[in-house]
MOPAC internal coordinates of N, CA, C and O (Angstrom, degrees):
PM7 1SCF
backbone

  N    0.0000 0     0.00 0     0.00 0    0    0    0
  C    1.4588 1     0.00 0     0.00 0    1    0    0
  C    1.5324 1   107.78 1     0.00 0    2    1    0
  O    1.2310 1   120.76 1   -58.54 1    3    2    1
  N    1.2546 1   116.16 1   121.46 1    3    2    1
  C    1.8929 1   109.33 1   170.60 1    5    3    2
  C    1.4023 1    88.04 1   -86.77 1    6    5    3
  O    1.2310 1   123.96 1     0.49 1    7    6    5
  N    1.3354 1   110.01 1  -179.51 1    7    6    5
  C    1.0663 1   154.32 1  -135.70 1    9    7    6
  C    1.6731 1   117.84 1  -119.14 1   10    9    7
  O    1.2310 1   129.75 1  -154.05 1   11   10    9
  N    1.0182 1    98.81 1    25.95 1   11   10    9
  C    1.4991 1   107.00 1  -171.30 1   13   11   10
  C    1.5878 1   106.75 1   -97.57 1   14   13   11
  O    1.2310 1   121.34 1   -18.89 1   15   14   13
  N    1.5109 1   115.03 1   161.11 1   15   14   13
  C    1.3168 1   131.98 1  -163.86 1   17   15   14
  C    1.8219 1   102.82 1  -127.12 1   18   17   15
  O    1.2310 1   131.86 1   -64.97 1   19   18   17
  N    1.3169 1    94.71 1   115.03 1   19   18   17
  C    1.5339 1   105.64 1   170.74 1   21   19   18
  C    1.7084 1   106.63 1   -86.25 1   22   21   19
  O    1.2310 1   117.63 1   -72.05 1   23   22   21
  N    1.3908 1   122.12 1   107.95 1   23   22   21
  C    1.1640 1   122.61 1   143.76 1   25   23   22
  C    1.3044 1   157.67 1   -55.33 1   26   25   23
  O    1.2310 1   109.09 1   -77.09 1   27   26   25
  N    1.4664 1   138.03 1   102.91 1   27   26   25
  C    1.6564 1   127.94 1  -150.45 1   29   27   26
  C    1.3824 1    97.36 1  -118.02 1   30   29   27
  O    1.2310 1   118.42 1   -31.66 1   31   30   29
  N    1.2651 1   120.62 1   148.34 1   31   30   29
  C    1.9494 1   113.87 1   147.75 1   33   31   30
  C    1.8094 1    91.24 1  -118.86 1   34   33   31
  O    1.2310 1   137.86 1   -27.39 1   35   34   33
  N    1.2282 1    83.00 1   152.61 1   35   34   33
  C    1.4612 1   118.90 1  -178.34 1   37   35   34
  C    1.7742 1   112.29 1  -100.34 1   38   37   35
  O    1.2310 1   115.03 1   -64.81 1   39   38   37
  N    1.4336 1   127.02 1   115.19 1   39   38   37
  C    1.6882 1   110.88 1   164.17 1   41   39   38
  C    1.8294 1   100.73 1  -111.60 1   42   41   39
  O    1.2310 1   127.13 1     0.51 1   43   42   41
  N    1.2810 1   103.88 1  -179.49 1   43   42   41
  C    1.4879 1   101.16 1   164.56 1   45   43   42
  C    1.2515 1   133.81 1   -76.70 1   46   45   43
  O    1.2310 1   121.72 1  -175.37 1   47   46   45
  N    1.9125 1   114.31 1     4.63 1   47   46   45
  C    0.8520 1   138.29 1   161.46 1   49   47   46
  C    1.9050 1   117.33 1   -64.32 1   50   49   47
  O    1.2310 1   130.50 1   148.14 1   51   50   49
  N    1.3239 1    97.34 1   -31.86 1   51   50   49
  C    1.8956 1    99.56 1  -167.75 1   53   51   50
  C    1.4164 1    83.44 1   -66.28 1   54   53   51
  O    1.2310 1   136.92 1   -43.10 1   55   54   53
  N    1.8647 1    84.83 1   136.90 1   55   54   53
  C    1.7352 1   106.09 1   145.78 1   57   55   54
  C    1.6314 1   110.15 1   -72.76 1   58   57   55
  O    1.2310 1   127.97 1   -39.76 1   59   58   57
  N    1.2810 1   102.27 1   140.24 1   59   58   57
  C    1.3296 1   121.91 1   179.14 1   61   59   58
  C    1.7440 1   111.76 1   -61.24 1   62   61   59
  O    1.2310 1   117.23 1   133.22 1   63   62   61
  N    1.0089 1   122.88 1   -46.78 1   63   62   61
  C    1.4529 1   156.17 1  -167.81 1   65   63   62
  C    1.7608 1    95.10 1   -64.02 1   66   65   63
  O    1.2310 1   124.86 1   115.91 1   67   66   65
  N    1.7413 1   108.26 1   -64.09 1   67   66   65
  C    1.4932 1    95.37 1  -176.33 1   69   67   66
  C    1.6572 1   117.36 1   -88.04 1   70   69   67
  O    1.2310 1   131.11 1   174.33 1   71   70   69
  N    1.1533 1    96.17 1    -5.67 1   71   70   69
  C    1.5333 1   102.43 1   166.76 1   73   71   70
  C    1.5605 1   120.14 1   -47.44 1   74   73   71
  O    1.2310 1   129.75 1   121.82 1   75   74   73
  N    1.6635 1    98.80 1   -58.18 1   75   74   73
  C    1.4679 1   108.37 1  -166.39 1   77   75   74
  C    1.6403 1    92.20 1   -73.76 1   78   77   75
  O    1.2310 1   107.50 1   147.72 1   79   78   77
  N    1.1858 1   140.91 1   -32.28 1   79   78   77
  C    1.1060 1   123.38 1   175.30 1   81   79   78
  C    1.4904 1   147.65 1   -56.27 1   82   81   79
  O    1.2310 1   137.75 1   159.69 1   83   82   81
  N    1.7354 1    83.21 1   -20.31 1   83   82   81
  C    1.3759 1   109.31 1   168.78 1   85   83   82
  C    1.3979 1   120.07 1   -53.02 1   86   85   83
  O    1.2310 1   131.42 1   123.53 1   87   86   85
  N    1.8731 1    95.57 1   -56.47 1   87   86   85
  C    1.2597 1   143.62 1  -157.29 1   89   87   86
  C    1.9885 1    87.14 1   -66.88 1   90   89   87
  O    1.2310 1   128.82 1   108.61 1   91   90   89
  N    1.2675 1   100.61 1   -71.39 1   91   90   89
  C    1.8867 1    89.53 1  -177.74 1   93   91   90
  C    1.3903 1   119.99 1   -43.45 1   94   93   91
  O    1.2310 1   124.82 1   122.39 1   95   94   93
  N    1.7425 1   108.36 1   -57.61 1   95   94   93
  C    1.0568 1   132.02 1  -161.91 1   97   95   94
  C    1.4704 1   101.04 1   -45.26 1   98   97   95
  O    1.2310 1   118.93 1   122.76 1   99   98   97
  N    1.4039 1   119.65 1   -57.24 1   99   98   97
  C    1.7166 1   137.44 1  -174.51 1  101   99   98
  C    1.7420 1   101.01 1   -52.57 1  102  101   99
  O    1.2310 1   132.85 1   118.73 1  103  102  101
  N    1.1999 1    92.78 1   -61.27 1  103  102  101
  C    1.7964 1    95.90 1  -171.84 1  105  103  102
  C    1.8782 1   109.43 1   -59.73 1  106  105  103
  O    1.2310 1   131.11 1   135.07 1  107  106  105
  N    1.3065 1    96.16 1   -44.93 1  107  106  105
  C    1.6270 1    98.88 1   170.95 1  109  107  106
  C    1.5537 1   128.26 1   -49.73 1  110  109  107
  O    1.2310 1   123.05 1   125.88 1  111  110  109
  N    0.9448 1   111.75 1   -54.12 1  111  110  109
  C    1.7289 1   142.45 1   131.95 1  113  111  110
  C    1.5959 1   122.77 1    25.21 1  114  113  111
  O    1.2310 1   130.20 1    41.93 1  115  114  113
  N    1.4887 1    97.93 1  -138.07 1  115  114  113
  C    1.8375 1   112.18 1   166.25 1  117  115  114
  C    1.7434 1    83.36 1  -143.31 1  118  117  115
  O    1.2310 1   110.35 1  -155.39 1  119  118  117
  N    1.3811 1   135.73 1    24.61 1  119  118  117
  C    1.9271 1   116.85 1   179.87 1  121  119  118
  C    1.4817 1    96.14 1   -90.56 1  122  121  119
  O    1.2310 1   123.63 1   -30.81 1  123  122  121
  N    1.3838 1   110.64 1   149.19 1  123  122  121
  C    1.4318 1    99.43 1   173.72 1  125  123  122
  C    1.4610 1   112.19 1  -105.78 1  126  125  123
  O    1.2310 1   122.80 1  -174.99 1  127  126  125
  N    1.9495 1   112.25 1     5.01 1  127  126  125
  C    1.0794 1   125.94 1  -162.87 1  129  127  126
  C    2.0159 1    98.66 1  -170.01 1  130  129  127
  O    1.2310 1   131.25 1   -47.85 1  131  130  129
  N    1.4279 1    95.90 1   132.15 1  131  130  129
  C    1.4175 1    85.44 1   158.80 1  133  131  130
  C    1.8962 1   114.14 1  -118.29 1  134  133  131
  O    1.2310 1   126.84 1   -39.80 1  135  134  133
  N    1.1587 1   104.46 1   140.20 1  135  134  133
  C    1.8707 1   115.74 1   174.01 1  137  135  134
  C    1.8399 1   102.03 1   -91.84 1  138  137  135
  O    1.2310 1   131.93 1   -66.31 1  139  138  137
  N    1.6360 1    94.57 1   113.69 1  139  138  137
  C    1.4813 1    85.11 1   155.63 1  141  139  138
  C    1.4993 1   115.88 1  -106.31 1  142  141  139
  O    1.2310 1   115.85 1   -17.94 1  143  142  141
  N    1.3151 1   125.48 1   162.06 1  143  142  141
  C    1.7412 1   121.09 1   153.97 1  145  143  142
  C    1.1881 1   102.64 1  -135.58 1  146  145  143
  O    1.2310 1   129.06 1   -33.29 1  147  146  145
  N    1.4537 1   100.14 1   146.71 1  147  146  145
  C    1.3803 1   116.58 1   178.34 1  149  147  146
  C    1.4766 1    88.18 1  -148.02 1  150  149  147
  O    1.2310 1   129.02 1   -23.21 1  151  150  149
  N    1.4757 1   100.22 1   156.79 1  151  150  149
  C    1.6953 1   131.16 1  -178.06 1  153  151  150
  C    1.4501 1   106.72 1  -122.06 1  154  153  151
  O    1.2310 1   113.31 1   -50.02 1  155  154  153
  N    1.5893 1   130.25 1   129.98 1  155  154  153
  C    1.1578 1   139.22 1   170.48 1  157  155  154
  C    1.6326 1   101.43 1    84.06 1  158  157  155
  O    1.2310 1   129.84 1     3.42 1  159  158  157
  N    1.5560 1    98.64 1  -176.58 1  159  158  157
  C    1.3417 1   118.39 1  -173.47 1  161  159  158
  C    1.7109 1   117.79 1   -70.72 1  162  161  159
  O    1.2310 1   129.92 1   145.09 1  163  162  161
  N    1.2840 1    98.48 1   -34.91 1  163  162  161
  C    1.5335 1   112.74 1  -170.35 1  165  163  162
  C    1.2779 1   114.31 1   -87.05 1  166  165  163
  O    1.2310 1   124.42 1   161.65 1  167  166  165
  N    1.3045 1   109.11 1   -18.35 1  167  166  165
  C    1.5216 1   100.61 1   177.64 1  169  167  166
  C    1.5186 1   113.05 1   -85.64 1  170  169  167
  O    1.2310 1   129.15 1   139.33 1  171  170  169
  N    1.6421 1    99.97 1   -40.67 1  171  170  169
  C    1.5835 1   118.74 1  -172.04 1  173  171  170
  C    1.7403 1   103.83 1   -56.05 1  174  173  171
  O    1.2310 1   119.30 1   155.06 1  175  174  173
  N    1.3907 1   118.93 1   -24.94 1  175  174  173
  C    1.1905 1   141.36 1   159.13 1  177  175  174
  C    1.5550 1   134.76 1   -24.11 1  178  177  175
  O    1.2310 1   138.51 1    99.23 1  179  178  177
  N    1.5985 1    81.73 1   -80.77 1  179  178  177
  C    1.3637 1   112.76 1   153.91 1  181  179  178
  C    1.4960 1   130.30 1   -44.82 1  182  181  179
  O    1.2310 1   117.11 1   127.41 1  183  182  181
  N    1.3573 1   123.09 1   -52.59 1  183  182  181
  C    1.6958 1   152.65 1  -177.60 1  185  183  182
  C    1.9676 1    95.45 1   -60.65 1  186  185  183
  O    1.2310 1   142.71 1   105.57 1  187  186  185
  N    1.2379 1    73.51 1   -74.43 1  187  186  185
  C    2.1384 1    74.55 1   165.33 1  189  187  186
  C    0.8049 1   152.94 1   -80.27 1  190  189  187
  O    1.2310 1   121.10 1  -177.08 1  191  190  189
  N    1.6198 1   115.51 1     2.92 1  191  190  189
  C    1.9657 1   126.64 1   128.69 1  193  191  190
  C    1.3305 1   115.58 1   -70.33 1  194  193  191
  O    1.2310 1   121.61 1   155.54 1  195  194  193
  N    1.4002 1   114.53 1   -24.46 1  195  194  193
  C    1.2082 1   104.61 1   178.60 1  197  195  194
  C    1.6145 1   129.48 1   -88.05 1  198  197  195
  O    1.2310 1   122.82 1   164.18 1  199  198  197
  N    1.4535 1   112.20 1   -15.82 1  199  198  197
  C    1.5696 1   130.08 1   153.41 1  201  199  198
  C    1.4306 1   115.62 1   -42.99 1  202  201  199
  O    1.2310 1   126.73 1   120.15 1  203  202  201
  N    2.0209 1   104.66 1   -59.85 1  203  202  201
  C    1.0545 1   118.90 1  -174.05 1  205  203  202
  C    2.1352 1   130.12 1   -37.64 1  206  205  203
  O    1.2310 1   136.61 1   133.62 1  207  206  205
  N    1.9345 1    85.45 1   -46.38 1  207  206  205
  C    1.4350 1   126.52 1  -166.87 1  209  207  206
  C    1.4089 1    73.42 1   -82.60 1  210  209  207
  O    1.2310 1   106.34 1   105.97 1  211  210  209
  N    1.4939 1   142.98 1   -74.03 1  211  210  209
  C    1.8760 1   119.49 1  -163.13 1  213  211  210
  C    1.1652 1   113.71 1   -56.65 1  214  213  211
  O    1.2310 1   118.97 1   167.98 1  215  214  213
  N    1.4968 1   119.57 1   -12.02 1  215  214  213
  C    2.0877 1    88.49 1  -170.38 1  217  215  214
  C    1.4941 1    79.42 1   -95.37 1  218  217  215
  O    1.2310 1   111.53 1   144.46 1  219  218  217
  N    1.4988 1   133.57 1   -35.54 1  219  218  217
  C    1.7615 1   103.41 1   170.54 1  221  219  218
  C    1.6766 1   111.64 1   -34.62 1  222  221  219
  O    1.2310 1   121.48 1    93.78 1  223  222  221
  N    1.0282 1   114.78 1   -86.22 1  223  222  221
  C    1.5716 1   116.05 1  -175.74 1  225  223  222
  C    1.6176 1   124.64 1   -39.65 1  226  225  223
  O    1.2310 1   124.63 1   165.20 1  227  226  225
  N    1.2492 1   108.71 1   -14.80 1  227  226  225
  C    2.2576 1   114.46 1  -177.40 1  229  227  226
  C    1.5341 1    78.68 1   -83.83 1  230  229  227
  O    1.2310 1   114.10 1   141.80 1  231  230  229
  N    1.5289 1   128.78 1   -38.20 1  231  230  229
  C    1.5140 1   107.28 1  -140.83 1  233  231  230
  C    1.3671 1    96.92 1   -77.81 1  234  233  231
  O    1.2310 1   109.05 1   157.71 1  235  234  233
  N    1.5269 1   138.12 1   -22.29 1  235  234  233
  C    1.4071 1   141.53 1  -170.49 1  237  235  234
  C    1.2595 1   109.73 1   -66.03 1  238  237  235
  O    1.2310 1   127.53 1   168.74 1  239  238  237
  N    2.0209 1   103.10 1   -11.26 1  239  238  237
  C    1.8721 1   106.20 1  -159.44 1  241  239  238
  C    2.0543 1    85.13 1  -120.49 1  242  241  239
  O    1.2310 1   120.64 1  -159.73 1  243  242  241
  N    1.1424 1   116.39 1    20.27 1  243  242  241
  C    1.3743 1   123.70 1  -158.56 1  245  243  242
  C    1.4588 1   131.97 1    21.95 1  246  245  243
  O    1.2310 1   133.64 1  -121.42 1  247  246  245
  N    1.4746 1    91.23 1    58.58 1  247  246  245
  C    1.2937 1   103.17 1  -170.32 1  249  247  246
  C    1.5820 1    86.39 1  -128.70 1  250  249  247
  O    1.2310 1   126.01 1    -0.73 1  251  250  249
  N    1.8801 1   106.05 1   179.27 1  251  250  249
  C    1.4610 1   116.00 1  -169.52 1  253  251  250
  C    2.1722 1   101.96 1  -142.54 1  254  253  251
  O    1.2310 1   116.54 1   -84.46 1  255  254  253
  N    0.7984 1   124.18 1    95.54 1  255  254  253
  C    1.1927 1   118.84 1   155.25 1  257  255  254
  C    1.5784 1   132.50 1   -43.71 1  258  257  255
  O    1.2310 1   128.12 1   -56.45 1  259  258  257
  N    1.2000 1   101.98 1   123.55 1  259  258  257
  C    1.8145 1   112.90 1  -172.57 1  261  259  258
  C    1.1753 1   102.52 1  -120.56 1  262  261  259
  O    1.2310 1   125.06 1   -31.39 1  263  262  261
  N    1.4297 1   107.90 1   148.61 1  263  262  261
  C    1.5726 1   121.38 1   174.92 1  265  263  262
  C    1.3075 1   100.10 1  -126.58 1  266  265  263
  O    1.2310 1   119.65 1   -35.30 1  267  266  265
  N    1.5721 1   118.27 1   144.70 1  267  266  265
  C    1.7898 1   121.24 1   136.70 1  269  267  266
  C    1.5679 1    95.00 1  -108.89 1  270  269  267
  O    1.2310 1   136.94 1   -49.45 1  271  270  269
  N    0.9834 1    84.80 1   130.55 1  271  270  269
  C    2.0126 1   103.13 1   147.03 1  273  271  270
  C    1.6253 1   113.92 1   -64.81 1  274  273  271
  O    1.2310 1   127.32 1    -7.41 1  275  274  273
  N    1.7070 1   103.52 1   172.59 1  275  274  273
  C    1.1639 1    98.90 1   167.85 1  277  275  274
  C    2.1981 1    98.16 1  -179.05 1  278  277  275
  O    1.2310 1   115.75 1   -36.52 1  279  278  277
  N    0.7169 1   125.67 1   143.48 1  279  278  277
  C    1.8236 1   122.50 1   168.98 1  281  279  278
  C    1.7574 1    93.29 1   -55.98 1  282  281  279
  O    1.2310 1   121.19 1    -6.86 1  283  282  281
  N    1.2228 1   115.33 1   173.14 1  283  282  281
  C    1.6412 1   123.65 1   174.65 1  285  283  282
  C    1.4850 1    78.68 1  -167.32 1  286  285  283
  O    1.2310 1   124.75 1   -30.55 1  287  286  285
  N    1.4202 1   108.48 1   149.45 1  287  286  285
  C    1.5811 1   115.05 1   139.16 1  289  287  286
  C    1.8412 1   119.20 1  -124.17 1  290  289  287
  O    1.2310 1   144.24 1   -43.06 1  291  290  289
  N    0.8234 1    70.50 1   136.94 1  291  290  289
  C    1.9107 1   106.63 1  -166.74 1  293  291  290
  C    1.5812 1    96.54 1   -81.78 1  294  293  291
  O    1.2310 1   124.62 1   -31.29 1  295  294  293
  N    1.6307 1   108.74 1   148.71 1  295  294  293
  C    1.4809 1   120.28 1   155.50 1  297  295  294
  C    1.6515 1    90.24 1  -102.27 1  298  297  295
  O    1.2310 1   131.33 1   -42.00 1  299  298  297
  N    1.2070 1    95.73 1   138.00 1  299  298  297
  C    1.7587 1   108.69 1   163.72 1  301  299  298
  C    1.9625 1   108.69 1  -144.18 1  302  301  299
  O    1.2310 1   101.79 1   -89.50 1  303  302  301
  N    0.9037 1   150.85 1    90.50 1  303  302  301
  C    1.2603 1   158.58 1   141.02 1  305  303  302
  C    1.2143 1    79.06 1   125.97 1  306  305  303
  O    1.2310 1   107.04 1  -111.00 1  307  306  305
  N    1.4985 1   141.73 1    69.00 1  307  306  305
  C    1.9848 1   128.66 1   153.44 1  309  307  306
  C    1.4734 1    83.74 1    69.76 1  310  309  307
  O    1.2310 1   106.36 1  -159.06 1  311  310  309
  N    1.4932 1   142.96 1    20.94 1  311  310  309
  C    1.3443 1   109.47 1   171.60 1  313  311  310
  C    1.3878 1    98.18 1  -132.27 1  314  313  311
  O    1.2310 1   118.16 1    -3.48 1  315  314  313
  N    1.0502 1   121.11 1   176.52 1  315  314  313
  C    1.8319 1   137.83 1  -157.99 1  317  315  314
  C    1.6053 1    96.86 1  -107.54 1  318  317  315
  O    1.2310 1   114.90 1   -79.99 1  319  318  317
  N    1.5301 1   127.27 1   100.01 1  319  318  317
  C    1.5473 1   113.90 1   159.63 1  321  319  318
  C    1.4530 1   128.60 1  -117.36 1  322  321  319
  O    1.2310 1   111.75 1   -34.38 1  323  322  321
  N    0.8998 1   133.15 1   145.62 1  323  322  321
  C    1.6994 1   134.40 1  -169.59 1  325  323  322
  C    1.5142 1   101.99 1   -76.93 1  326  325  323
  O    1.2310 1   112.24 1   -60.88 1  327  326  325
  N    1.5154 1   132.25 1   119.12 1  327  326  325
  C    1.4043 1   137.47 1   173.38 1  329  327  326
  C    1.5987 1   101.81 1  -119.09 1  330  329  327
  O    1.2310 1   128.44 1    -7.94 1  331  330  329
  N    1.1428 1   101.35 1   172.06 1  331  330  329
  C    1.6532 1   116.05 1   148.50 1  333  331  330
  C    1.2478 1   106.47 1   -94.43 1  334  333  331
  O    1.2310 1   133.93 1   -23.89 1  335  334  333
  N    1.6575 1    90.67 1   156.11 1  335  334  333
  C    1.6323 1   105.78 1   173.46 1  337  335  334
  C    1.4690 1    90.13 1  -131.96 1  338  337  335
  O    1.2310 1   118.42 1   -17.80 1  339  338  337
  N    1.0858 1   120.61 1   162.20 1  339  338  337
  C    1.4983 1   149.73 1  -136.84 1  341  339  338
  C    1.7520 1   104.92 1  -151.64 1  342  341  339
  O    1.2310 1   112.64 1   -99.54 1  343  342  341
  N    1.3220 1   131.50 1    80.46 1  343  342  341
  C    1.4611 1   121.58 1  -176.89 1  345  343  342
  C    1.7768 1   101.68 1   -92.69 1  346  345  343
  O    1.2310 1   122.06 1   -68.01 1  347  346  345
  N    1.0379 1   113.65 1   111.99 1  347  346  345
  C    1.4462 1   107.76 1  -168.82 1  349  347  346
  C    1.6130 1    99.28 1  -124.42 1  350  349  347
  O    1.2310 1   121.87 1   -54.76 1  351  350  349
  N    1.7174 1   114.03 1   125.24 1  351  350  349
  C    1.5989 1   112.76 1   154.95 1  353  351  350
  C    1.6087 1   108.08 1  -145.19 1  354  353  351
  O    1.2310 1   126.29 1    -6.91 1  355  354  353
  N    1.6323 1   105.52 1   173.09 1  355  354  353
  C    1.3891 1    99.40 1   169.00 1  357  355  354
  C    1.3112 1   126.15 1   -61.79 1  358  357  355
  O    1.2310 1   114.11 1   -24.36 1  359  358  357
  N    1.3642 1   128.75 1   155.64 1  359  358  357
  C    1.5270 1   159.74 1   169.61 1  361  359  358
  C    1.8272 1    97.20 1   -88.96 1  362  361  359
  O    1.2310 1   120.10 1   180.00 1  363  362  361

């Protein structure tokens, strides 16, 4: 596996469902880690049904998806906003 980092943003728009698929798919992959960010309540929302829905899907590959959280601040239009970031890989 190299060592590479799959990057995601999250809105309150993401389905939860293809999120985590991302989320397996990446780690299954060559990612050795996936980063999510999301901004606000609804997205952060989203990110954590959609965690939920990947460790269903790692466990079929007997594996376990882990997250740390963490604050990030983001540029979004030239301006400075506070998100979560999401460091997610297999266990």
């Amino acid at each position: 596996m190299n060592n590479s980092i799959t990057r995601l943003k999250a809105s309150a728009k993401t389905t939860p469902k293809n999120l985590a698929w991302a989320i397996v798919s990446a780690l299954s992959g060559n990612s050795e880690k996936v980063e999510i960010t999301a901004v606000g309540a609804a997205a952060t929302n989203q990110v954590v049904k959609a965690l939920a829905i990947a460790r269903g899907m790692a466990i079929t590959k007997n594996r376990d998806v882990i997250s740390k959280t963490s604050f990030a601040t983001l540029e979004i239009d030239s301006k400075q906003v506070t998100g979560i970031m999401f460091d997610c890989s297999f266990q």
